[in-house]
Structures are given as C-alpha cells and as structure tokens.
C-alpha positions, 0 to 999 in steps of 0.5 A, a space after each residue: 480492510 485491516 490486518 494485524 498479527 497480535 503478540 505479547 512481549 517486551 515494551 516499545 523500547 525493547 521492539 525493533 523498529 517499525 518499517 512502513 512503505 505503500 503500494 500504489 500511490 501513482 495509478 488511476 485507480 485503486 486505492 493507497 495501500 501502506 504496510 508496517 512491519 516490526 520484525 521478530 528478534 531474528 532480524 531479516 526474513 530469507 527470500 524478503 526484499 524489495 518488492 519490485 525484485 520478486 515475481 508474484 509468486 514470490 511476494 506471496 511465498 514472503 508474504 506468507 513468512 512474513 505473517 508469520 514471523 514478523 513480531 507484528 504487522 498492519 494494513 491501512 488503505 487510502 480510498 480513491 475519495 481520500 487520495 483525490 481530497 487529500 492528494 497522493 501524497 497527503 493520503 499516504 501519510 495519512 494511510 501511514 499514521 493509521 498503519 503505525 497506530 494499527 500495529 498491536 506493539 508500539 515501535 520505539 521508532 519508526 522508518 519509512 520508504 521514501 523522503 516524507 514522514 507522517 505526523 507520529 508521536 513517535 521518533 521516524 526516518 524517512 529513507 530514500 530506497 529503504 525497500 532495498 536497504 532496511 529488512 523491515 520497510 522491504 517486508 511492508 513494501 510486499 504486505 502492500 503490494 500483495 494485498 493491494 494486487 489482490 484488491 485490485 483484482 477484486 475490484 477487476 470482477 467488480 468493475 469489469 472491462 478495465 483491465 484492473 487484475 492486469 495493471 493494477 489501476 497504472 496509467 498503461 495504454 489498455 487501461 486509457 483505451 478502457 477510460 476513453 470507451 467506457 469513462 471511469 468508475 467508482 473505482 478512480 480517482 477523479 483528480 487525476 488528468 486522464 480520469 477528469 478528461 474520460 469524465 468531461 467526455 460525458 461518459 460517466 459510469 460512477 457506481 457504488 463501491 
C-alpha cells in the first residue's frame, strides 16, 4: 500500500522540506500509517491543517488538493505484526524511513511531528505540535489519516462486527465489548493488554489478512 505523485524538477537542495506525521500508532487495531509531503513552490495549501481540526469531509477535500499541488507525496504502513515486533513506536519510525525513502524527490531535509526522529541520511527535525505549526507535516497528518480511516473501513467488510469503519481500531468501549465477545482478529495487535487478555480467554479468531 503506497502512493507517490512523480514530478521533475529542481535538485534536493532546491526542494522545500519534507513534513512526516503518522496516523494511528496508539489503537487496537490496524495498521501505522505515515505520510510525507514536500509542498510546491506556493508553500501552504488553503483549507490544509492539522488533521484533528477538519471534519472527514474536509480532510478528504485536502486531501484531494494536496495530491494535486504538493511537489511530491508518499504513503508507508506499519502491520499490526511490525507494530507488535517492533513497538508502536519502533514501527513508526521504521514506517517514516520507507515513507521518506518513497518519496519520488529527495528533500534537502526532513521535519517530523512529535519529539523522535527515524534513522535518515538526511538532515531531520522533530517538532512537537508540528500538524499545527509547519504547512508540510499538517498535509501528511491528513494523507495519514485519510488513507488509514479508509483501510480501516476495508478491514470493517473484512473483519465484520468489530466496529472498525467507527472507531478506527481505538480502544473505545464498543471496540473492548466486541474483544471480549468475539476475541481478536488477524486485524490486532497481539502486544497490546486488551488484545493479550481477549486472546488468553480462549476466544481466538486469527484469520489471514
């Protein structure tokens, strides 16, 4: 699951930065998904902000704009397996080095939401609150999110009666209330407490992806 859009152009150090910022690094369920965005020559999109400020309706109007006036983009996924080897946190950076390395342009450097940085051969920031305060990490805070709430509801038709297309795989009373009926799914992460405890109970229902 990957997507890029291609452009020719100037060389690295004429490119504005990169932005990088994940979805969905905390739920049950689902993967990691991280986002990186170098903007065109106009800087900022209208309407393009933090994720968390914008209804769906408007992530996926930006979403939209941003495909198609950001210089470049790209998509990475951490698996639930990657997240349960590697830890939340170890997958996405892990899920940011291939996002960055995805990307059809080199940025001369490279800014990320949050206070950790991925292991990459280029210079990198770690800003905390950057979906609100750079142009760059608020468009892939909303490539992220969009993307992952739409593999979520995929994995809703695959993996019925767990609510995913709702909650997005969140740790929300409906999702534990569907753990403890029907224990969990290919789509979990074994790791985390509520997934170990739904699986100890005997109730186990791992499929194929």
């Amino acid at each position: 699951m990957a997507g890029a859009a291609e452009s020719d152009g100037p060389s690295a150090a004429e490119l504005a930065p990169a932005g990088v910022d994940e979805a969905g690094r905390g739920p049950l369920a689902g993967p990691v998904t991280v986002a990186a965005v170098i903007l065109g020559p106009g800087g900022a999109i209208p309407g393009v902000t933090d994720s968390k400020k914008l209804t769906r309706k408007r992530r996926e109007a930006a979403t939209e704009r941003i495909r198609g006036e950001a210089r470049a983009w790209a998509l990475a996924w951490a698996e639930p397996d990657e997240v349960d080897r590697l830890n939340p946190i170890g997958a996405s950076l892990a899920a940011m080095q291939r996002a960055v390395a995805a990307l059809p342009e080199m940025p001369a450097r490279v800014r990320v939401d949050g206070d950790r940085l991925p292991t990459l051969a280029l210079p990198a920031e770690a800003l905390i609150g950057g979906d609100a305060r750079d142009p760059a990490i608020a468009a892939a805070s909303i490539l992220a999110k969009v993307a992952r709430d739409a593999y979520m509801r995929e994995l809703d038709a695959r993996h019925p009666g767990y609510g995913f297309a709702a909650h997005k795989g969140y740790a929300t009373p409906a999702h534990r209330a569907a753990l403890e009926r029907l224990g969990p799914c290919a789509a979990h992460r074994r790791s985390f407490a509520p997934v170990r405890a739904a699986a100890d109970q005997g109730r186990l229902a791992f499929e194929g992806p």
